[in-house]
VOPATI-638012 format. One record per residue (C-alpha): residue number from 0; residue in three letters; x, y, z. Coordinates in nm, 2 decimals. Each point is the difference from the previous one (the first is absolute). Layout:
BEGIN
    i   aa       x       y       z
  NUM  Ala       X       Y       Z
...
//
This chain:
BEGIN
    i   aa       x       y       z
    0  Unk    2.53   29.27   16.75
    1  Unk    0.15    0.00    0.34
    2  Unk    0.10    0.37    0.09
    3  Unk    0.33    0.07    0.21
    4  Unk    0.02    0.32    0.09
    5  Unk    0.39    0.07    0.04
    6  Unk    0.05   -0.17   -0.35
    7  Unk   -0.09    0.20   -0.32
    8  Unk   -0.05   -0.28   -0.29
    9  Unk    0.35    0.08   -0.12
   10  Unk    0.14   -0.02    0.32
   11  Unk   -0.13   -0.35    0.04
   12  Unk    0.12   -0.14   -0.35
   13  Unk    0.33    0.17    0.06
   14  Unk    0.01   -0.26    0.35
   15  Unk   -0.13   -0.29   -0.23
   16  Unk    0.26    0.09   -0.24
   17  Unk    0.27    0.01    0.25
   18  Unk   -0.08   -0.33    0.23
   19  Unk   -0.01   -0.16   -0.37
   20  Unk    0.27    0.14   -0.13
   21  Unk    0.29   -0.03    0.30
   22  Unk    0.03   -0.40   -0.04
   23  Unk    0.05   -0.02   -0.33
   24  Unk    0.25    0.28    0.00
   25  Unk    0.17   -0.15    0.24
   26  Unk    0.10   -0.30   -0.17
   27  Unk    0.07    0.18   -0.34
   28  Unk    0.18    0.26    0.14
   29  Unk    0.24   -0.21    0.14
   30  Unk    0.10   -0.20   -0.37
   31  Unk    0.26    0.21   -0.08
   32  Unk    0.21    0.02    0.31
   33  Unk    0.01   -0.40    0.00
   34  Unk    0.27   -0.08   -0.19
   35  Unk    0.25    0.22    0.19
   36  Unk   -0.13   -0.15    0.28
   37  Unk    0.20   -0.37    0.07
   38  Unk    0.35    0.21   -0.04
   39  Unk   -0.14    0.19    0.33
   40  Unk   -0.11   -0.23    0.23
   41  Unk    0.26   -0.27   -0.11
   42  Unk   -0.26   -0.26   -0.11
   43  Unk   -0.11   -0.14   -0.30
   44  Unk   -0.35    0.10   -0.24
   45  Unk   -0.17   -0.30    0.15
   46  Unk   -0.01    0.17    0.30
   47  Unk   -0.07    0.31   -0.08
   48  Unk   -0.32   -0.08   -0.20
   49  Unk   -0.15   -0.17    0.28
   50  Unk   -0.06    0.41    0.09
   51  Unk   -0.21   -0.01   -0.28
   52  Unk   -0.14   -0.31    0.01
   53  Unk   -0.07    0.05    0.38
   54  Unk   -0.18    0.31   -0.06
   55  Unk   -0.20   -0.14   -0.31
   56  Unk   -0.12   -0.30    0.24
   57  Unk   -0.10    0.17    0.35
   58  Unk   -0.18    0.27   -0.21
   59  Unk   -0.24   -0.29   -0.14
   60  Unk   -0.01   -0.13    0.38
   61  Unk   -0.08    0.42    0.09
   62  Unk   -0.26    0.01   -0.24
   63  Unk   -0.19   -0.36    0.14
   64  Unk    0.03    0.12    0.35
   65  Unk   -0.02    0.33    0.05
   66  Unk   -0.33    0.08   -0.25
   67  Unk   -0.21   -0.27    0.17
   68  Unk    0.07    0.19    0.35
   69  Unk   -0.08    0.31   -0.13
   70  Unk   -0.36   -0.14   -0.05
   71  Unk    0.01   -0.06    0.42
   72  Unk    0.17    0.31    0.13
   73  Unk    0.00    0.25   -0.29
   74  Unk    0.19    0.12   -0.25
   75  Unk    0.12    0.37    0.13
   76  Unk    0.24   -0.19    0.35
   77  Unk    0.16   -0.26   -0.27
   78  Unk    0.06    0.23   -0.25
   79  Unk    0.19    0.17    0.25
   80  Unk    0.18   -0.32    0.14
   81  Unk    0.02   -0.05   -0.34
   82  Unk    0.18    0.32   -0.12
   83  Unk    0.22    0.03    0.32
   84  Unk    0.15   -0.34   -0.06
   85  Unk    0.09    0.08   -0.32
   86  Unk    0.19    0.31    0.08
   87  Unk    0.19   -0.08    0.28
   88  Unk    0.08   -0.39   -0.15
   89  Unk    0.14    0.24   -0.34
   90  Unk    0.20    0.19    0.24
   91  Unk    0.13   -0.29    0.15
   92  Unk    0.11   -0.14   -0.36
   93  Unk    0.15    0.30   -0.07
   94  Unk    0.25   -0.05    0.33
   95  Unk    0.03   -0.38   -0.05
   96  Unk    0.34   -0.06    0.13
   97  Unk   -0.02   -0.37   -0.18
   98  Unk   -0.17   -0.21   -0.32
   99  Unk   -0.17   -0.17    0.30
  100  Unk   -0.15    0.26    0.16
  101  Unk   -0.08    0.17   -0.32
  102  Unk   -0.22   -0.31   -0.08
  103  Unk   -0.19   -0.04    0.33
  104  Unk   -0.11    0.41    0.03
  105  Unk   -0.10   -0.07   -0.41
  106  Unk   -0.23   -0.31    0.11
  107  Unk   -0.19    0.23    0.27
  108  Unk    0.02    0.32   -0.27
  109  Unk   -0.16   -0.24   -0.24
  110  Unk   -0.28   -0.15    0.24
  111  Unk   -0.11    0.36    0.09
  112  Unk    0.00    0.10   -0.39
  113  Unk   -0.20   -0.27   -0.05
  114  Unk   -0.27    0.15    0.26
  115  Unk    0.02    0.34   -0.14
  116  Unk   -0.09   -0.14   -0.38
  117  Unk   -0.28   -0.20    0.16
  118  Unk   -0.09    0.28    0.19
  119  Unk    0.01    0.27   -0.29
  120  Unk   -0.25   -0.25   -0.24
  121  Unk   -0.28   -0.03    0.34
  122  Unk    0.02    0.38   -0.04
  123  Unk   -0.13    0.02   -0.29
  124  Unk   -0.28   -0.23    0.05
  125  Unk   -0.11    0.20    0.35
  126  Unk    0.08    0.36   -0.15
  127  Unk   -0.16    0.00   -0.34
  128  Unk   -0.31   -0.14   -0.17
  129  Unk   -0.10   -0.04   -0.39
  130  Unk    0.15    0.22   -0.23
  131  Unk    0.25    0.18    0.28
  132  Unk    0.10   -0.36    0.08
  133  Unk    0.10   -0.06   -0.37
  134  Unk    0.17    0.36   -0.06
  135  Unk    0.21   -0.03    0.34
  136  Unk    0.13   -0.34   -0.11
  137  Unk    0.08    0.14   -0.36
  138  Unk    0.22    0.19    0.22
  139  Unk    0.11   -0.19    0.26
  140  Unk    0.10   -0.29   -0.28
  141  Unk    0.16    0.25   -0.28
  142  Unk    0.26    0.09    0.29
  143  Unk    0.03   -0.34    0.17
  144  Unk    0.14   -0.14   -0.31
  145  Unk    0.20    0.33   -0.09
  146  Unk    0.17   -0.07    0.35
  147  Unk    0.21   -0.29   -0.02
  148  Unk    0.05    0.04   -0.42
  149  Unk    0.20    0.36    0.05
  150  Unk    0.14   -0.15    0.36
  151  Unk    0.28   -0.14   -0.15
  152  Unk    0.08    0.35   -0.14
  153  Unk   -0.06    0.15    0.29
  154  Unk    0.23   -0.23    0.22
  155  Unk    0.31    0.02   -0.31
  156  Unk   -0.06    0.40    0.05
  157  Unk    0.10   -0.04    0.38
  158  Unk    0.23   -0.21   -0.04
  159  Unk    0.17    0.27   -0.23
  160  Unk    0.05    0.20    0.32
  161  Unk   -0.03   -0.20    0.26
  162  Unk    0.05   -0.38    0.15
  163  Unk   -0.25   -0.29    0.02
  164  Unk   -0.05    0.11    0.32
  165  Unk   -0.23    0.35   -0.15
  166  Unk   -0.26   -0.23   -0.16
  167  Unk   -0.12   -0.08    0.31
  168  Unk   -0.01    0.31    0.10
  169  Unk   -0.17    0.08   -0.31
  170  Unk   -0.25   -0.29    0.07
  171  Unk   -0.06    0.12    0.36
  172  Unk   -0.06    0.37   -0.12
  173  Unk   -0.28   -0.12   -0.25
  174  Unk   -0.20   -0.15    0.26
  175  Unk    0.03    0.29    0.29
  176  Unk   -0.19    0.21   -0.26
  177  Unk   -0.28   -0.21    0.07
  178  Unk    0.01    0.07    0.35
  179  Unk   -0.19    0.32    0.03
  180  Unk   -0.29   -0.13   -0.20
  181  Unk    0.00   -0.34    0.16
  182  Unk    0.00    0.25    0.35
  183  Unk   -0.31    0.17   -0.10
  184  Unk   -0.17   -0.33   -0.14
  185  Unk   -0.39   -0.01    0.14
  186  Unk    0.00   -0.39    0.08
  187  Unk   -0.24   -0.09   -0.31
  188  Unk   -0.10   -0.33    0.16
  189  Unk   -0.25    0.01    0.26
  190  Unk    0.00   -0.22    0.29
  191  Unk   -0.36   -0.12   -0.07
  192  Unk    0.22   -0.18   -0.33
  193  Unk    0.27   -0.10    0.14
  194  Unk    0.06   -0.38    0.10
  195  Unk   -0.11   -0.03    0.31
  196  Unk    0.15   -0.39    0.11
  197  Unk    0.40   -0.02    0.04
  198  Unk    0.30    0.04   -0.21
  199  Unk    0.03   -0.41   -0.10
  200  Unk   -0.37    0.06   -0.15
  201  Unk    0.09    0.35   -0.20
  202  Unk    0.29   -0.23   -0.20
  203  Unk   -0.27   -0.27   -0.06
  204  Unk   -0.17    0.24   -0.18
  205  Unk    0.22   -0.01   -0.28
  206  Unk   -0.13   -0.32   -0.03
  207  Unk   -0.36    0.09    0.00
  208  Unk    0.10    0.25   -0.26
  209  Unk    0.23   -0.26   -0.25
  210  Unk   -0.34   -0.23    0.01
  211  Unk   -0.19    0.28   -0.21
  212  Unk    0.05   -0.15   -0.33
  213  Unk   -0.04    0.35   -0.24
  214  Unk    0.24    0.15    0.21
  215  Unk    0.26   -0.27    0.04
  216  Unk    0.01   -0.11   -0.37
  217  Unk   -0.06    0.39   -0.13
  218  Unk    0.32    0.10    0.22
  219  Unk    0.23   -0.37   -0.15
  220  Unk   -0.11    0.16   -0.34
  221  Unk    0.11    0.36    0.05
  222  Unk    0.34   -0.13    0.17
  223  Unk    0.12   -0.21   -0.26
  224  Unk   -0.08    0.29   -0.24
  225  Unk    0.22    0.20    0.18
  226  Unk    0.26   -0.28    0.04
  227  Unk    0.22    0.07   -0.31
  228  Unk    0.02    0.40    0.14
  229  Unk    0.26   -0.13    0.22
  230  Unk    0.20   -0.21   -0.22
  231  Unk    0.03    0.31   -0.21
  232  Unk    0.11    0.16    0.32
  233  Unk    0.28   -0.23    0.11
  234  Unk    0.12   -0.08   -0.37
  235  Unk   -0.01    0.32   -0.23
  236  Unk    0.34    0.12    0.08
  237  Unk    0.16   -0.30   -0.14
  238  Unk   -0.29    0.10   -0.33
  239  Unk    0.10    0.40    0.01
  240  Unk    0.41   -0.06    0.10
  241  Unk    0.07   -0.33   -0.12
  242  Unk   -0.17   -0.06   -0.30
  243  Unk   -0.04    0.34   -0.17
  244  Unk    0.33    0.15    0.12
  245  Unk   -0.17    0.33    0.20
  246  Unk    0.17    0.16    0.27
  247  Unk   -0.11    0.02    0.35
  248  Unk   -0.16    0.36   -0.06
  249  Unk   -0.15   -0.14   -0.30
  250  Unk   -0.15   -0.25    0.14
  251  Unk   -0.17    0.20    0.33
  252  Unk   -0.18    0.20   -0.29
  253  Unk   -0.10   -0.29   -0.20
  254  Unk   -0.12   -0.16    0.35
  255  Unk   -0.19    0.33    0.12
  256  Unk   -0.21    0.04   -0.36
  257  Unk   -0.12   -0.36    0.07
  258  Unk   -0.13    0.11    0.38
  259  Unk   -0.13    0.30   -0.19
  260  Unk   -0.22   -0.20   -0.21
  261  Unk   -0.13   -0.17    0.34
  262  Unk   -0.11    0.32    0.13
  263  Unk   -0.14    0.07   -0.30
  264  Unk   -0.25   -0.32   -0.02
  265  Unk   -0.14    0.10    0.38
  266  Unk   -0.09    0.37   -0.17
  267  Unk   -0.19   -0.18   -0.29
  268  Unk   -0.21   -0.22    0.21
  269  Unk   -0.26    0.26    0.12
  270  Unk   -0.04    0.10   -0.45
  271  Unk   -0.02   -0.43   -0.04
  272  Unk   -0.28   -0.02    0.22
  273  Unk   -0.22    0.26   -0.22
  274  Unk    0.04   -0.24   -0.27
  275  Unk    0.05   -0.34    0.13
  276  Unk   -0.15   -0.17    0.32
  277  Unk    0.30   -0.14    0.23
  278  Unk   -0.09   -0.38   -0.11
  279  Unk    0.10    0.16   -0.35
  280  Unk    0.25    0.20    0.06
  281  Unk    0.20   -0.30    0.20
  282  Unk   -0.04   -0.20   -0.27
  283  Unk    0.09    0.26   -0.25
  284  Unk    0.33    0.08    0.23
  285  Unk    0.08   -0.35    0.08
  286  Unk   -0.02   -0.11   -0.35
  287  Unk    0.22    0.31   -0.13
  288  Unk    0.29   -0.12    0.26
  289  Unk    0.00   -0.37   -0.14
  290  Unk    0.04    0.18   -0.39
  291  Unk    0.27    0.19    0.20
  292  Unk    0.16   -0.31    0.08
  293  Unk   -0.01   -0.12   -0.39
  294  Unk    0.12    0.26   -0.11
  295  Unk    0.34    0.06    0.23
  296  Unk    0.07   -0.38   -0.14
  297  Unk   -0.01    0.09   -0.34
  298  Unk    0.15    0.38   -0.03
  299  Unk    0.06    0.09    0.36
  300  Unk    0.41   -0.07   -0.08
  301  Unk    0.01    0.23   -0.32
  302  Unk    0.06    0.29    0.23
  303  Unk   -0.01    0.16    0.36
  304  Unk   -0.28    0.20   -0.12
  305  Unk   -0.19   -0.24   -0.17
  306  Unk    0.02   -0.22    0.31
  307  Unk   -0.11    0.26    0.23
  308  Unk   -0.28    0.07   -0.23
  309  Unk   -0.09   -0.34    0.00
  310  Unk    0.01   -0.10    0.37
  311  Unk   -0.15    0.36    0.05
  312  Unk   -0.33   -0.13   -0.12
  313  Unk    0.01   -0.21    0.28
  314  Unk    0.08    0.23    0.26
  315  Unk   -0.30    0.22   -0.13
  316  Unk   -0.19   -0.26    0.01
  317  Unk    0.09   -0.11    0.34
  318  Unk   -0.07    0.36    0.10
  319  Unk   -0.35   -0.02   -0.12
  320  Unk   -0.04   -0.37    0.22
  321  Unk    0.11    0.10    0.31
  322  Unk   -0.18    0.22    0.11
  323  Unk   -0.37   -0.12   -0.17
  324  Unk    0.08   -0.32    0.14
  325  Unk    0.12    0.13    0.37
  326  Unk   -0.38    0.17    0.04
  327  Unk   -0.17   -0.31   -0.13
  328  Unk    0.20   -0.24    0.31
  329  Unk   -0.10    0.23    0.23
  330  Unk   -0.35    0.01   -0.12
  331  Unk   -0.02   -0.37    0.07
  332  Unk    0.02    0.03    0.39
  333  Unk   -0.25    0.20    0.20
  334  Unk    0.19   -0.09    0.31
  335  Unk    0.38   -0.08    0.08
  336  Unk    0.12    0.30   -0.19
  337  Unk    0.35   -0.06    0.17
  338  Unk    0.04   -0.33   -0.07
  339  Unk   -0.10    0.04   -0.37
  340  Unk    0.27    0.27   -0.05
  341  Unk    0.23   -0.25    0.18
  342  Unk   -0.07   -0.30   -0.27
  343  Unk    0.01    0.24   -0.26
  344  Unk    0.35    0.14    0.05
  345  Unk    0.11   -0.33    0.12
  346  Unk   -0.11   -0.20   -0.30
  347  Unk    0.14    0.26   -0.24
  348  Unk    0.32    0.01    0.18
  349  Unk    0.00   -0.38    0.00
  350  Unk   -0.03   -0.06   -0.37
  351  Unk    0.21    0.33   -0.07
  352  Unk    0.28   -0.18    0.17
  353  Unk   -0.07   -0.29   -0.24
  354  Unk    0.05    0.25   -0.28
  355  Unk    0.36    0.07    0.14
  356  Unk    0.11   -0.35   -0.02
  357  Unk   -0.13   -0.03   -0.34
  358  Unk    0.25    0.27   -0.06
  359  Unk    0.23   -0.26    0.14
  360  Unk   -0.04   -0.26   -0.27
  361  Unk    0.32   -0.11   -0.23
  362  Unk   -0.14    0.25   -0.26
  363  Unk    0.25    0.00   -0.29
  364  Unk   -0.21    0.34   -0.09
  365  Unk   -0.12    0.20    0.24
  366  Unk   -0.22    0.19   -0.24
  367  Unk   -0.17   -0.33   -0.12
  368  Unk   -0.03   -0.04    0.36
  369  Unk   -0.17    0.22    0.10
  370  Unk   -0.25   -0.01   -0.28
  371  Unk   -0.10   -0.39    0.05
  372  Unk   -0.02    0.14    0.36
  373  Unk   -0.26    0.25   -0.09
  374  Unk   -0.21   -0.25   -0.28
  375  Unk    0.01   -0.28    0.26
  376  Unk   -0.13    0.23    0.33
  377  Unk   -0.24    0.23   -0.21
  378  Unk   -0.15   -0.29   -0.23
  379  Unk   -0.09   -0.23    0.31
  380  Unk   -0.13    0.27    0.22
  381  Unk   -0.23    0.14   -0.34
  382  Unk   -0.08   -0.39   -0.03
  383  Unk   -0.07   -0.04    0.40
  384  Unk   -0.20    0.35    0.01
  385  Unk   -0.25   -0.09   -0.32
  386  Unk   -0.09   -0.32    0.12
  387  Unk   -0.04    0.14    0.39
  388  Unk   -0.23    0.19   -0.17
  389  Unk   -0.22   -0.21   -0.19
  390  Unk    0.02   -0.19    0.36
  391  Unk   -0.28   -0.01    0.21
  392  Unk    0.17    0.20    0.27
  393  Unk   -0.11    0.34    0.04
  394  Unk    0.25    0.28   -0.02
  395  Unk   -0.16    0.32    0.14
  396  Unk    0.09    0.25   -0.24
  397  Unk    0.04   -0.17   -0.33
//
């Protein structure tokens, strides 16, 4: 393993944590604030989404651009770029005098999130080897997707005492914690690996990397798993408000026992692995989220509990993917460690996005809805997974 000497090991997972954490948070955070938000500026929600929207987009663009760089000048200088656009382009957001000017500092706030995610995954690559690797990313996963499940919670609780205007301060103060560690950062890629040819030729190395056929059709597999996460995201207020007549506390505590369970799956991957290997215990995980998916069809409208039991198997299960499937991708490239992380978080955030406008369809029944969202996802990505297995491609690591 690579040693830094300012950086204790939970010094550096806190960082990873942090750069991975901040983007998502920062469009989560900012959910509950947006329907107050047309009255202020005197436009309409069409408008006002393209904040989201915006944000959503240039972070895919962030994650493309800046990981391949960091493969040519390192990843300690843009993970400060990185963090300092961030900050000050939240700031700015904060003072936004207009819906216009709110947009444009949340398309640069969004590009730089998207470096800092790309940024946080090469970490983990550079810093950890083996069984670290794995235990850090059971970390570093557990809270990523804690972040933006309890953001919404967090953004109605400053809401409750202050304006839109505090979750961007909220958003900026998350990410100036990961200053001082980022500070005392020992560069972790040396120059004799870095890209030595220009900046046009660090991009085309996404390319080089998308042509590696285990990683490329491993990475389409473990995104459309992950898909139907985010239609549960955008949709389950209408399941939890809506449908089963909750109130809004009701539903934050419904909402954070399902995040729960998605901490809990990370924790059970290190016990998993001392009884399955991780070709079997993807299978195994993948398959339980399509009976998930079955089952939220059939019972998952008898009651709020029964439906949070039922979609909880597939955030367990999800739990147990991630982070078995994160170490095998990186496994697959010796090289390019900064554009891998890139197409990873791009790809995921690409096909998570396709999850949301699932949540979009005319759904008569949200609950249904979510469940032929979850069969449909989980089932292809178990079919796509069993025969890239029986492939001849080799996948290191299963």
């Amino acid at each position: 393993m690579k040693q830094t000497k300012q950086l204790s090991k939970p010094a550096l997972i806190a960082l990873i944590v942090l750069l991975s954490m901040a983007p998502p948070l920062a469009t989560d955070l900012f959910l509950p604030a947006v329907p107050s938000m047309p009255e202020f500026f005197g436009t309409t929600a069409s408008v006002v989404n393209f904040a989201l929207v915006g944000f959503f987009f240039f972070m895919a663009v962030g994650m493309l651009v800046i990981g391949p760089m960091s493969d040519k000048f390192g990843r300690k200088p843009l993970i400060m770029i990185s963090l300092g656009v961030f900050i000050v382009f939240a700031c700015l957001c904060a003072m936004a005098p207009n819906i216009y000017m709110l947009i444009a500092s949340r398309v640069v706030q969004g590009f730089a999130g998207g470096g800092m995610v790309a940024l946080g995954t090469a970490l983990v690559k550079d810093c950890f080897e083996g069984k670290t690797r794995e235990r850090a990313l059971v970390v570093v996963m557990a809270i990523g997707v804690l972040a933006p499940m309890l953001a919404p919670v967090l953004g109605a609780f400053i809401l409750s005492f202050a304006s839109w205007r505090g979750t961007f301060i909220g958003m900026a103060v998350v990410a100036v914690f990961a200053v001082p560690f980022a500070l005392r950062l020992v560069e972790p890629l040396v120059p004799e690996d870095r890209i030595s040819e220009g900046v046009v030729h660090s991009l085309g190395r996404l390319i080089v990397v998308g042509k590696n056929k285990a990683f490329i059709l491993l990475l389409l597999i473990v995104a459309l798993h992950g898909a139907p996460f985010m239609t549960y995201i955008s949709a389950v207020s209408y399941v939890y408000i809506d449908f089963f007549n909750l109130s809004a506390v009701q539903y934050s505590l419904f909402f954070a026992a399902n995040a729960a369970l998605s901490a809990v799956g990370a924790f059970l991957v290190e016990p998993i692995q001392k009884i399955w290997s991780k070709r079997q215990a993807l299978l195994v995980c993948i398959a339980l989220t399509v009976i998930s998916g079955v089952l939220i069809i059939v019972v998952g409208r008898i009651s709020p509990w029964v439906f949070l039991a039922t979609f909880g198997l597939n955030t367990l299960g999800g739990g147990v993917v991630r982070p078995i499937a994160t170490v095998v991708l990186l496994d697959q490239q010796e090289k390019d460690t900064g554009s891998a992380s890139a197409l990873i978080n791009f790809i995921i955030t690409v096909l998570g996005s396709g999850g949301m406008l699932l949540a979009m369809a005319p759904w008569t029944d949200y609950v249904v809805g979510i469940g032929i969202a979850v069969f449909a996802c989980c089932g292809i990505a178990l079919l796509g997974l069993v025969v890239l297995l029986r492939s001849r491609i080799e996948i290191k690591g299963l």
